[in-house]
MOPAC internal coordinates of N, CA, C and O (Angstrom, degrees):
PM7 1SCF
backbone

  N    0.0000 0     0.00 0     0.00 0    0    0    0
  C    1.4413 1     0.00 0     0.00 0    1    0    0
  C    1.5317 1   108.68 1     0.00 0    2    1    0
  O    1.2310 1   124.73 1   -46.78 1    3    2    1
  N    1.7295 1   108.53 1   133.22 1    3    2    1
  C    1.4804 1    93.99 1  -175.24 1    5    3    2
  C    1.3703 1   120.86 1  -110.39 1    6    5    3
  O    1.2310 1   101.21 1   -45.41 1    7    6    5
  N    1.2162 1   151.80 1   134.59 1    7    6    5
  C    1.3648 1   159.20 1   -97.48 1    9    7    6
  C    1.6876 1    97.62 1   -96.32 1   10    9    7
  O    1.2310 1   101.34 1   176.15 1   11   10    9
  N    0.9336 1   151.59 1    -3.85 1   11   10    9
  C    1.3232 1   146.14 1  -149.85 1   13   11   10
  C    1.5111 1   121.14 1   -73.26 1   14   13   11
  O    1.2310 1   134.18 1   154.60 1   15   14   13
  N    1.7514 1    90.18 1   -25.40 1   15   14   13
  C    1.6005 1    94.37 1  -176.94 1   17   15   14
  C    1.2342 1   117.59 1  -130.23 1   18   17   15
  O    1.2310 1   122.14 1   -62.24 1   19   18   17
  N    2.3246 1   113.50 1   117.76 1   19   18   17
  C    1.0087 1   104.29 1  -169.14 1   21   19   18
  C    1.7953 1   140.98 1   -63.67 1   22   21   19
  O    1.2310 1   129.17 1  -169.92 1   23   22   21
  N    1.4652 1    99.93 1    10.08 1   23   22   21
  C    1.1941 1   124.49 1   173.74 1   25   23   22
  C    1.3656 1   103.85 1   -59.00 1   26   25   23
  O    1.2310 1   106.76 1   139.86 1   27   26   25
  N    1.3494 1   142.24 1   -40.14 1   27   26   25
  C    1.0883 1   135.87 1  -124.81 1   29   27   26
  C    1.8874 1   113.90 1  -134.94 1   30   29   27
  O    1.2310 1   144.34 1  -169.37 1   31   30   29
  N    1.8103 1    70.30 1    10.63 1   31   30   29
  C    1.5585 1    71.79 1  -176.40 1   33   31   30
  C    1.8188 1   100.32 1  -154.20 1   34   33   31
  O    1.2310 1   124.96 1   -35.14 1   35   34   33
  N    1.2301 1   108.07 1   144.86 1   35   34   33
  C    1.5767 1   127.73 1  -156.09 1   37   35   34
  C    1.3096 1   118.53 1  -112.52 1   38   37   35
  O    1.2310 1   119.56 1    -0.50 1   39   38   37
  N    1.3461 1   118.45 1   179.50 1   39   38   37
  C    1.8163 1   111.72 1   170.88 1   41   39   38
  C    2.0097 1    92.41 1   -97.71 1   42   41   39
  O    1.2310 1   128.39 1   -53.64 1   43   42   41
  N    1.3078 1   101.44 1   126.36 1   43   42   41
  C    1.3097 1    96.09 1   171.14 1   45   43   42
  C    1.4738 1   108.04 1   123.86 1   46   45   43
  O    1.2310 1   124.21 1   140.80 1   47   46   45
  N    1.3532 1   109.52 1   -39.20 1   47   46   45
  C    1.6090 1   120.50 1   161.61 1   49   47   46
  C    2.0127 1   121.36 1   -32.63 1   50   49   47
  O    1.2310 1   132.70 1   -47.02 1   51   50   49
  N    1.3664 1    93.06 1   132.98 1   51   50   49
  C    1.7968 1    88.98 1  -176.65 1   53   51   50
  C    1.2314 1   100.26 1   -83.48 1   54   53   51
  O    1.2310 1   102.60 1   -75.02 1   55   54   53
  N    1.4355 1   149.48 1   104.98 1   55   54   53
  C    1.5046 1   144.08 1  -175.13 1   57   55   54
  C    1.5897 1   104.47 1   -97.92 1   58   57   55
  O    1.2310 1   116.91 1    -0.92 1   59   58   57
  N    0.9928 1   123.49 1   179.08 1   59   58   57
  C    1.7122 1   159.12 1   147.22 1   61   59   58
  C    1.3441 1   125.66 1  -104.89 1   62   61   59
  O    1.2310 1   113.75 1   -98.49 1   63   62   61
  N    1.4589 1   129.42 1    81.51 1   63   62   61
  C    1.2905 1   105.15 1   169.05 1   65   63   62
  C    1.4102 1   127.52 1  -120.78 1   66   65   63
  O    1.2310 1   103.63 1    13.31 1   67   66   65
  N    1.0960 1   147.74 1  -166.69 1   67   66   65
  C    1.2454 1   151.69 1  -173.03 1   69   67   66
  C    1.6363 1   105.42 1  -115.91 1   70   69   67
  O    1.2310 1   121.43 1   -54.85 1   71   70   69
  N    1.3918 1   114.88 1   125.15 1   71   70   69
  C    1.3196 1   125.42 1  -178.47 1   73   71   70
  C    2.0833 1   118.59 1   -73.16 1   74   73   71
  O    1.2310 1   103.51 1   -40.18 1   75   74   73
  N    0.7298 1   147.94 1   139.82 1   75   74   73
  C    1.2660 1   141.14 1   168.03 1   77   75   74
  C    1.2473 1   127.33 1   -32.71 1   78   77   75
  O    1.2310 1   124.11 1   148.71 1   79   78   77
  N    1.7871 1   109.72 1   -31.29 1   79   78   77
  C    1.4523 1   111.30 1   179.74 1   81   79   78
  C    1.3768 1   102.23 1   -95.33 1   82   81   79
  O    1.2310 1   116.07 1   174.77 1   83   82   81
  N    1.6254 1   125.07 1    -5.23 1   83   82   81
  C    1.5660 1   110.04 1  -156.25 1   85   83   82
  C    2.0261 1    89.05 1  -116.97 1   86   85   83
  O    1.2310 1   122.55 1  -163.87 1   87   86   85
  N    1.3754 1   112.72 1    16.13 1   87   86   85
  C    1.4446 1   114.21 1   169.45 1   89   87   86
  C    1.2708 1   142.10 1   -40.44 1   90   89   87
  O    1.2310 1   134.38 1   142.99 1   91   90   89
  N    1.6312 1    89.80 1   -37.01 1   91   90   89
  C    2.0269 1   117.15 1   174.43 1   93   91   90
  C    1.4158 1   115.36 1   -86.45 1   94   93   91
  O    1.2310 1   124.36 1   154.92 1   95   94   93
  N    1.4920 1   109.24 1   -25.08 1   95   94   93
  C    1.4399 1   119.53 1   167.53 1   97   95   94
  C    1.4699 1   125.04 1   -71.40 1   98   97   95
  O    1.2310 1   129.54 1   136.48 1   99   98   97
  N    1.6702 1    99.21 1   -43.52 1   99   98   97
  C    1.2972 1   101.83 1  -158.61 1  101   99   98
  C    1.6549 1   124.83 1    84.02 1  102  101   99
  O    1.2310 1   130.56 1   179.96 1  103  102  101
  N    1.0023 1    97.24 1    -0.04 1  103  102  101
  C    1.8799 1    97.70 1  -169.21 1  105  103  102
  C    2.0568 1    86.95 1   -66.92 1  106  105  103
  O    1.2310 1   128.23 1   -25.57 1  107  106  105
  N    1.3107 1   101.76 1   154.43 1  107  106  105
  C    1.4440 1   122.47 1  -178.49 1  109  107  106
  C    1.6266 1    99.55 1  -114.08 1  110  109  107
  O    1.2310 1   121.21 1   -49.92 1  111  110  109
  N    1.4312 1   115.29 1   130.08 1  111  110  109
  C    1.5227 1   110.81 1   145.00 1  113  111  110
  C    1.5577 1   119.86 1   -79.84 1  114  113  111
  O    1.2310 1   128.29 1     7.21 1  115  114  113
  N    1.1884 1   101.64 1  -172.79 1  115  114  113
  C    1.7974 1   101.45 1   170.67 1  117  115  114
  C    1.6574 1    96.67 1  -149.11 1  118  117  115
  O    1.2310 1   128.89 1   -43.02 1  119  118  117
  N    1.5537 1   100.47 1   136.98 1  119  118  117
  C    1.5318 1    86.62 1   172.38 1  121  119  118
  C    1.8717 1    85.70 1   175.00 1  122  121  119
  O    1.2310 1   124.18 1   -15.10 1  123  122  121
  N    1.4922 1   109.58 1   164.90 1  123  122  121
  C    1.7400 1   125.40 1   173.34 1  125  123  122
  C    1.3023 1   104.48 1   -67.15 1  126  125  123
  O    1.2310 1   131.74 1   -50.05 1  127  126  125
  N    1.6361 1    94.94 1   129.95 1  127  126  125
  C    1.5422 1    95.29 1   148.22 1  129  127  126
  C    1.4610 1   128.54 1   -48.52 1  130  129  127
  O    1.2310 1   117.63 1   -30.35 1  131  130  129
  N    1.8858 1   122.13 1   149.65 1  131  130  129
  C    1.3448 1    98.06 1   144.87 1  133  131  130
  C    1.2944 1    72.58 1  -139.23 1  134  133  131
  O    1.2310 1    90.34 1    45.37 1  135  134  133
  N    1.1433 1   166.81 1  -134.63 1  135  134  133
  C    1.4956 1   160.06 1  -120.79 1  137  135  134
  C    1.0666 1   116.61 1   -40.41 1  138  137  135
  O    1.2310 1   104.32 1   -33.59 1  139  138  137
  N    1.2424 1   146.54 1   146.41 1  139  138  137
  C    1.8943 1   144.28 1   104.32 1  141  139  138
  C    1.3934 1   111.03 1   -32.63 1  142  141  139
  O    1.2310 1   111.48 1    12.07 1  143  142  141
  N    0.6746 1   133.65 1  -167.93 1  143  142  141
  C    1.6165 1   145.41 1  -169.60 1  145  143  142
  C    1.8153 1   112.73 1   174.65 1  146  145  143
  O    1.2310 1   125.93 1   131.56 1  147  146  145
  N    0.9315 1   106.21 1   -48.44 1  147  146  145
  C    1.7995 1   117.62 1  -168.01 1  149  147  146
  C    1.6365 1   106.74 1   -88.38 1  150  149  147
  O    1.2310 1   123.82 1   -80.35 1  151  150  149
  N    1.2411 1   110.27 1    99.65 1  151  150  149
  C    1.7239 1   110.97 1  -162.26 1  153  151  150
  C    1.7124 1    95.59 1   -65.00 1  154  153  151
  O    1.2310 1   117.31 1   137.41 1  155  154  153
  N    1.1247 1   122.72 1   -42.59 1  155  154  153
  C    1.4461 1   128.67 1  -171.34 1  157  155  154
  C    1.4342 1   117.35 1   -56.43 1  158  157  155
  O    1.2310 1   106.81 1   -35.21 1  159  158  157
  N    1.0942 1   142.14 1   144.79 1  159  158  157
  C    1.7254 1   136.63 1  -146.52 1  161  159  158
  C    1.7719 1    94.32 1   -99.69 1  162  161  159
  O    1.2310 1   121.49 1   153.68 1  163  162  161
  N    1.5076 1   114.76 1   -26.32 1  163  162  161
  C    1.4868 1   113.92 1   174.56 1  165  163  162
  C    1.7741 1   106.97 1  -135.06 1  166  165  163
  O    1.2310 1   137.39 1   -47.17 1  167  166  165
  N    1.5976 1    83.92 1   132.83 1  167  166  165
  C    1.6944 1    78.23 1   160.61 1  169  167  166
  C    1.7305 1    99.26 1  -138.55 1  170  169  167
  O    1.2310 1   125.40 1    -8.95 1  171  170  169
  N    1.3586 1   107.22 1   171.05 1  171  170  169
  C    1.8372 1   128.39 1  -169.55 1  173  171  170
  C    1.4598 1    94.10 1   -75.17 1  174  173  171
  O    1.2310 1   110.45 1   133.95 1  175  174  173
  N    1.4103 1   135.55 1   -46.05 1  175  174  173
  C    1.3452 1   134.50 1  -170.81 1  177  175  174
  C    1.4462 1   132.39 1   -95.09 1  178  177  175
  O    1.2310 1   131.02 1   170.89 1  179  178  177
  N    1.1936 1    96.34 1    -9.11 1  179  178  177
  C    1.6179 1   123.60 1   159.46 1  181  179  178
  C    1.5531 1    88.59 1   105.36 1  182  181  179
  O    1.2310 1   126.72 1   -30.75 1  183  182  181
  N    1.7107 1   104.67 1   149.25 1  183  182  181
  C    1.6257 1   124.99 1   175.80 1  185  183  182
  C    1.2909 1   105.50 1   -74.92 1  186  185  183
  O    1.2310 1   129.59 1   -46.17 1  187  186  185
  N    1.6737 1    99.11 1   133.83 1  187  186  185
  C    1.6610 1   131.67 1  -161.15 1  189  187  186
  C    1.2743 1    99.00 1   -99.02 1  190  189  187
  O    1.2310 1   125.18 1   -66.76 1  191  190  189
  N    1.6914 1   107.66 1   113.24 1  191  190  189
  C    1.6081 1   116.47 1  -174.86 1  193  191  190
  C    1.9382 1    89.75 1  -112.83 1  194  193  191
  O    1.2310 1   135.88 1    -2.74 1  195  194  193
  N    1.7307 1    86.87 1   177.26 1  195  194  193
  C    1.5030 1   117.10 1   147.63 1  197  195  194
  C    1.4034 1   130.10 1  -101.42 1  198  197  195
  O    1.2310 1   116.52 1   -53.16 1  199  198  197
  N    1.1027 1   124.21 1   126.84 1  199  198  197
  C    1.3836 1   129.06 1  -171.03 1  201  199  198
  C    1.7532 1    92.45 1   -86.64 1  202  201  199
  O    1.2310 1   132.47 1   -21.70 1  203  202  201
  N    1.3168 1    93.53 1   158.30 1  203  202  201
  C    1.8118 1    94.59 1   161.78 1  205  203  202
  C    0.8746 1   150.81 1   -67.25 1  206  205  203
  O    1.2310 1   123.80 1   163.13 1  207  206  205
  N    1.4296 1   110.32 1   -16.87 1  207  206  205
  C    1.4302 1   148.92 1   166.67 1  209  207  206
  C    1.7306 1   113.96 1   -64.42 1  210  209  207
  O    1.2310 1   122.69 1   146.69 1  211  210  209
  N    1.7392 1   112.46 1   -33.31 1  211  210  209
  C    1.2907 1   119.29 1  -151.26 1  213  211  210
  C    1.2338 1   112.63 1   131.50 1  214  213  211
  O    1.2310 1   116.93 1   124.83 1  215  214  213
  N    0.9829 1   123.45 1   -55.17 1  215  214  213
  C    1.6416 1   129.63 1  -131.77 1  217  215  214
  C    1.3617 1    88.17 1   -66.81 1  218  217  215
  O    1.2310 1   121.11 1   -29.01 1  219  218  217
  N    1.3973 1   115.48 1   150.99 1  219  218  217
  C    1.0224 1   117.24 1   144.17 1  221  219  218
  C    1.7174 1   126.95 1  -139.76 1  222  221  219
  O    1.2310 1   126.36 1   -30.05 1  223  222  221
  N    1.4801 1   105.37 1   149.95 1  223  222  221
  C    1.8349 1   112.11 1  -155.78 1  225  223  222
  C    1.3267 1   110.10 1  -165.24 1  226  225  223
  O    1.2310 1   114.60 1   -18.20 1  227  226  225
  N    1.6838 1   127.85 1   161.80 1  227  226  225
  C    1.1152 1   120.02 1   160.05 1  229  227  226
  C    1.2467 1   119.12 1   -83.21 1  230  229  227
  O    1.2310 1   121.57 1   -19.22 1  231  230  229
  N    1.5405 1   114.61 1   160.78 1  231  230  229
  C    1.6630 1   112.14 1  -173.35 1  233  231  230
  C    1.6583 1    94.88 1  -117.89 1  234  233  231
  O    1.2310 1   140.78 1   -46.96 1  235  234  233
  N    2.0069 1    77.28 1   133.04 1  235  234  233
  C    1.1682 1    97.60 1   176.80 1  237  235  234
  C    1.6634 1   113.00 1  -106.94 1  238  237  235
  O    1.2310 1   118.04 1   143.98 1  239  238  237
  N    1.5353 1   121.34 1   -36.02 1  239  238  237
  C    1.5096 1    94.81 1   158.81 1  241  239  238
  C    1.7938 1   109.37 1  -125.37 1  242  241  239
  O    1.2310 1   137.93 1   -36.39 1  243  242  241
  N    0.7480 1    82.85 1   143.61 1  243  242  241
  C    1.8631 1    91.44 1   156.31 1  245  243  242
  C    1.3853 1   136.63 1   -85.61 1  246  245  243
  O    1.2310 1   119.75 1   -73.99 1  247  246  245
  N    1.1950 1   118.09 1   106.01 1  247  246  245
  C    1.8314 1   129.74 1  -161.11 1  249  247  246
  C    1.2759 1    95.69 1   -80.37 1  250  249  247
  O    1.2310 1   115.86 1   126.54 1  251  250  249
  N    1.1443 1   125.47 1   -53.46 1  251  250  249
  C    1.3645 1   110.68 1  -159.68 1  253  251  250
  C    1.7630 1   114.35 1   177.78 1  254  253  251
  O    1.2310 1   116.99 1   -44.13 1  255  254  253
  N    1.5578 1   123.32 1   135.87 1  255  254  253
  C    1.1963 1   110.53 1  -170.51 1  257  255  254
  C    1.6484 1   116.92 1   -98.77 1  258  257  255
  O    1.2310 1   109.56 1   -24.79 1  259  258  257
  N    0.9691 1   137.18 1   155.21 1  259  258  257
  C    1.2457 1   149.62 1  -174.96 1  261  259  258
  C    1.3980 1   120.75 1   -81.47 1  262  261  259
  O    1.2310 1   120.10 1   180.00 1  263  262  261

């Protein structure tokens, strides 16, 4: 499932996203939501969370919800 719609994705969710610096790469992290970030219910580049760790990125897939 790919991240576009904040419907579809939760605090607690295992995501994938792509960091700001790793955009040209493409490299993916993996890690839990704990924020939303993207007030808008859809975006084209996928909705920009916080991981638990810190990270923060848009998610591009969603593994699995909690």
């Amino acid at each position: 499932m790919s991240g576009r719609n904040q419907s579809d994705i939760k605090v607690g969710t295992l995501v994938q996203v792509v960091r700001k610096q790793d955009q040209r790469t493409g490299k993916l992290t993996e890690g839990i939501v704990k924020d939303i970030l993207t007030k808008s219910s859809t975006h084209p580049h996928g909705i920009k969370v916080r991981l638990t760790n810190g990270i923060v990125g848009r998610v591009k897939k969603i593994l699995s919800e909690r």
